[in-house]
C-alpha positions, 0 to 999 in steps of 0.5 A, spaced: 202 483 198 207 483 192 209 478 188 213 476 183 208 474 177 209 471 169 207 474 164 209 471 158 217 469 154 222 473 159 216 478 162 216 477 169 214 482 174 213 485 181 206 486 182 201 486 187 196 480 189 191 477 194 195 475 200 195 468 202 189 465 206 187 458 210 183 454 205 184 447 208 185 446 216 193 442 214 194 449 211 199 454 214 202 462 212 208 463 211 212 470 211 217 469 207 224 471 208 229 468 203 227 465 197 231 463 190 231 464 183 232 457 181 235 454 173 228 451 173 224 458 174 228 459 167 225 454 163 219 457 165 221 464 164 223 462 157 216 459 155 218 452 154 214 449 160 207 448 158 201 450 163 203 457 165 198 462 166 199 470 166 198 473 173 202 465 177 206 467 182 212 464 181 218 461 185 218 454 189 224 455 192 223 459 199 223 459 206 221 464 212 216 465 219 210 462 221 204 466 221 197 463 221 196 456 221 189 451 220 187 447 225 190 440 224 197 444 222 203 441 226 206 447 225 206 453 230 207 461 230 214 464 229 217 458 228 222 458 221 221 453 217 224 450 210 219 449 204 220 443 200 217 444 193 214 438 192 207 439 195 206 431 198 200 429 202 204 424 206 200 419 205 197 415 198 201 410 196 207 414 193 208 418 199 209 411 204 214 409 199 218 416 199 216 417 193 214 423 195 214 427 188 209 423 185 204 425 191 197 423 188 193 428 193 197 435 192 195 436 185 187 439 185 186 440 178 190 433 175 183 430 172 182 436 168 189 439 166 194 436 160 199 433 165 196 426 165 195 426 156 202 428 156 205 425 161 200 417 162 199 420 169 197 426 172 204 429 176 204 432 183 203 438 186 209 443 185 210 451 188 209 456 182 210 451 176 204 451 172 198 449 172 200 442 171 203 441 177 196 444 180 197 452 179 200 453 186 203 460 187 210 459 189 214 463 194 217 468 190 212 473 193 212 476 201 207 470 203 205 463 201 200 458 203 203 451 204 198 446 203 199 440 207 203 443 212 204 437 217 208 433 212 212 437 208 216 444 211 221 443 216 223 447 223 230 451 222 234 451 228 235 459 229 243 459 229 242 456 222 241 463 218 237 462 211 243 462 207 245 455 210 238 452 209 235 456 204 236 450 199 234 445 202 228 447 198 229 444 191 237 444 188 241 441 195 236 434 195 236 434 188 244 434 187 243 429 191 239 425 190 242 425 182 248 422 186 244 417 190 241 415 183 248 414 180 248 408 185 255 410 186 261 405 189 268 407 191 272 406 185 267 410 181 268 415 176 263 419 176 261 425 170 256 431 171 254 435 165 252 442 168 256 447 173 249 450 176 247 449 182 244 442 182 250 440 177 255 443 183 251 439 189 252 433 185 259 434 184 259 435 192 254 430 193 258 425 189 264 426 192 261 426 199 258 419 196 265 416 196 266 417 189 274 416 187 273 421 182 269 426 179 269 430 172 265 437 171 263 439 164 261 447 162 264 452 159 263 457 165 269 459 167 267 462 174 262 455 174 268 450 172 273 453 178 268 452 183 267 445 182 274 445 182 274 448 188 270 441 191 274 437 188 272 435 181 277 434 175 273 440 170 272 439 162 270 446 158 266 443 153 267 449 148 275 447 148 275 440 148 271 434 145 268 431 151 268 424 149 274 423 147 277 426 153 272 421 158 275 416 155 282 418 156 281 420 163 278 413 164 283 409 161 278 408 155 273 405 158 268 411 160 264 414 166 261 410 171 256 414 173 254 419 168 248 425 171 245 431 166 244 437 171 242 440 165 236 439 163 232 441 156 235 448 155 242 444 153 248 447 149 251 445 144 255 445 136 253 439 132 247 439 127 242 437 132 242 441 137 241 447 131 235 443 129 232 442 137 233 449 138 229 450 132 224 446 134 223 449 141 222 456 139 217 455 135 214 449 140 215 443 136 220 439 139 220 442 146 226 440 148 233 440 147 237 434 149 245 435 148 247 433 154 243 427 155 244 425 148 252 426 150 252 422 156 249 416 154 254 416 148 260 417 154 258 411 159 262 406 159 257 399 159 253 397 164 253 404 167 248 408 170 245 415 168 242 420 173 238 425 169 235 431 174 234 436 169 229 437 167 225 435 161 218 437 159 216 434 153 219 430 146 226 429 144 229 427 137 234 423 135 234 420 142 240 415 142 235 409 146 239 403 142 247 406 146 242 406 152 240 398 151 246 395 147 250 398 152 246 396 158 245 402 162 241 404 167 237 411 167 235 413 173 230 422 174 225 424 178 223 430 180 225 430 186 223 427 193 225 432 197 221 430 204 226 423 204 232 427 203 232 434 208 232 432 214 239 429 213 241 434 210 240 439 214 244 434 219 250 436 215 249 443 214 249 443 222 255 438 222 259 442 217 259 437 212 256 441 207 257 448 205 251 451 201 253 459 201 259 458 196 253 459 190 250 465 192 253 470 187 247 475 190 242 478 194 237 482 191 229 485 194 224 482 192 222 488 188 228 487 184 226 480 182 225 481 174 233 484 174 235 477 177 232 474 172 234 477 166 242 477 169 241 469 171 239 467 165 244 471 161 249 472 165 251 465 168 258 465 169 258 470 174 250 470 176 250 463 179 245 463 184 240 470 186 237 469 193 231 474 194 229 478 200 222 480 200 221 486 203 227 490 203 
């Protein structure tokens, strides 16, 4: 079959692979019809995550047909499912209190690989992320085995085409579950960090949530007019000093609720972001946390901090004394998808969710290391890329 496969710092290629087979009777194949190039996938494209290996096939966010299916699968063939990325066995001491991205059955290799040495405890399974998160090969590719098929992929109604539910695979419960995170209340004023596709669904998930008000903070033009379009107030963090502006806009108290939807790869004018971004190149420092560092600093005392970008290593200059003097809340995860999805799905089909605004393009599979190349350099107008293997 042919898949996408990463070679090293922004080499990702179209390749030919083995095609997928049942290893376990929970197993199940899929014939993947959409998939998506997600802002994690960048992370690793830019070689700031740890564990890849050259040849992995890449992609965790994806959905398509049943084709094969083990014995004790509860799927059948032919039916249209929704893959979460977090890979959950549904039933150790995590998975049965819904925290099922820290599943402690899905990751094969956790003794032996780095992720419980760097991390305390060794991390879940995840689709193409790593061996880290147990070398999976992901869905960017035109099959995939989906270990623990009865717990995790959810059947898709046939009047709901793939553009309306392709994100129920990562980036739509990871909005909001960052907006579930912020503890939201009807008076709040809630800030997001980040205009990509998990920023804008925590904008709309927040705004869904009841907040009172939500501001938006990029410097894409085309990314802020669509979080306009969802009802945010919009800041561009290369025109205006952020801070003082939150606190203008509330009064001088600050933000209820922040979220960093940015992650480890966050822009950024002041001294330390040069010296972080230094450091990460020649992978010292790994991570560049701008964003966190000015979200903590913006929120008003006893507030929450919501972090779902994603951070993979150390940071510098991290401002834990505003966190504790100021009494905040911090709150992330990788994301339990498996909590969230069916609701979600709920609200598509309700119309209290539209998921399409995002999509910015449709490329063949084939094409793949284009869209990755223009997602990373071109995110104004690149704001979301859904493959389609075989076309």
């Amino acid at each position: 079959m042919r898949a996408l496969t990463w070679h090293g710092t922004h080499d990702v290629r179209v390749d030919s692979v083995p095609d997928p087979e049942i290893v376990n009777p929970r197993d199940a194949v899929i014939k993947v019809t959409s998939t998506a190039i997600c802002g994690s996938d960048l992370h690793l494209y830019d070689g700031v995550i740890p564990g890849m290996q050259s040849g992995d096939v890449l992609g965790h966010e994806f959905m398509g047909e049943v084709v094969e299916t083990g014995s004790k699968s509860t799927l059948k063939k032919g039916q249209r499912v929704v893959i979460p990325f977090t890979i959950s066995c549904g039933s150790c001491f995590f998975c049965e209190k819904q925290q099922y991205s820290a599943c402690d059955n899905s990751n094969p290799v956790a003794k032996q690989d780095a992720s419980e040495a760097l991390y305390g405890h060794a991390m879940s399974g995840l689709f193409g992320y790593s061996h880290l998160t147990g070398g999976y090969a992901g869905g960017q590719a035109e099959y995939v085995r989906v270990p623990f098929s009865d717990v995790g992929p959810l059947v898709v109604p046939d009047h709901l085409e793939d553009d309306k539910v392709l994100f129920l695979t990562d980036i739509l419960p990871t909005g909001w579950m960052a907006a579930d995170n912020a503890d939201i209340e009807p008076e709040d004023t809630v800030a997001v960090w980040g205009c990509g596709p998990v920023g804008l669904f925590a904008v709309q998930s927040a705004l869904l949530m009841g907040a009172h008000k939500v501001i938006a903070i990029d410097h894409y033009p085309h990314r802020l007019e669509l979080a306009k379009k969802l009802g945010a107030e919009t800041i561009d963090f290369q025109k205006t000093d952020v801070r003082e502006a939150l606190m203008e806009m509330t009064g001088g108290i600050g933000p209820d609720a922040v979220i960093d939807a940015v992650g480890m790869e966050s822009h950024g004018f002041g001294v330390q972001n040069v010296f972080d971004s230094a450091k990460q190149k020649v992978g010292i420092g790994a991570d560049r946390p701008d964003a966190l560092r000015q979200a903590i600093l913006a929120c008003r005392k006893g507030g929450r901090v919501s972090m779902p970008g994603v951070y993979g290593g150390l940071v510098d200059k991290f401002p834990l004394g505003a966190l504790m003097e100021k009494g905040l809340q911090l709150r992330t995860g990788q994301t339990h998808v498996q909590r969230y999805i069916k609701d979600l799905m709920d609200r598509i089909e309700k119309g209290e969710i539209d998921t399409t605004f995002l999509i910015s393009h449709h490329l063949p599979l084939e094409e793949a290391p284009t869209g990755y190349k223009n997602f990373s350099e071109k995110q104004n107008e690149w704001t979301k890329v859904v493959l389609r293997p075989g076309q």
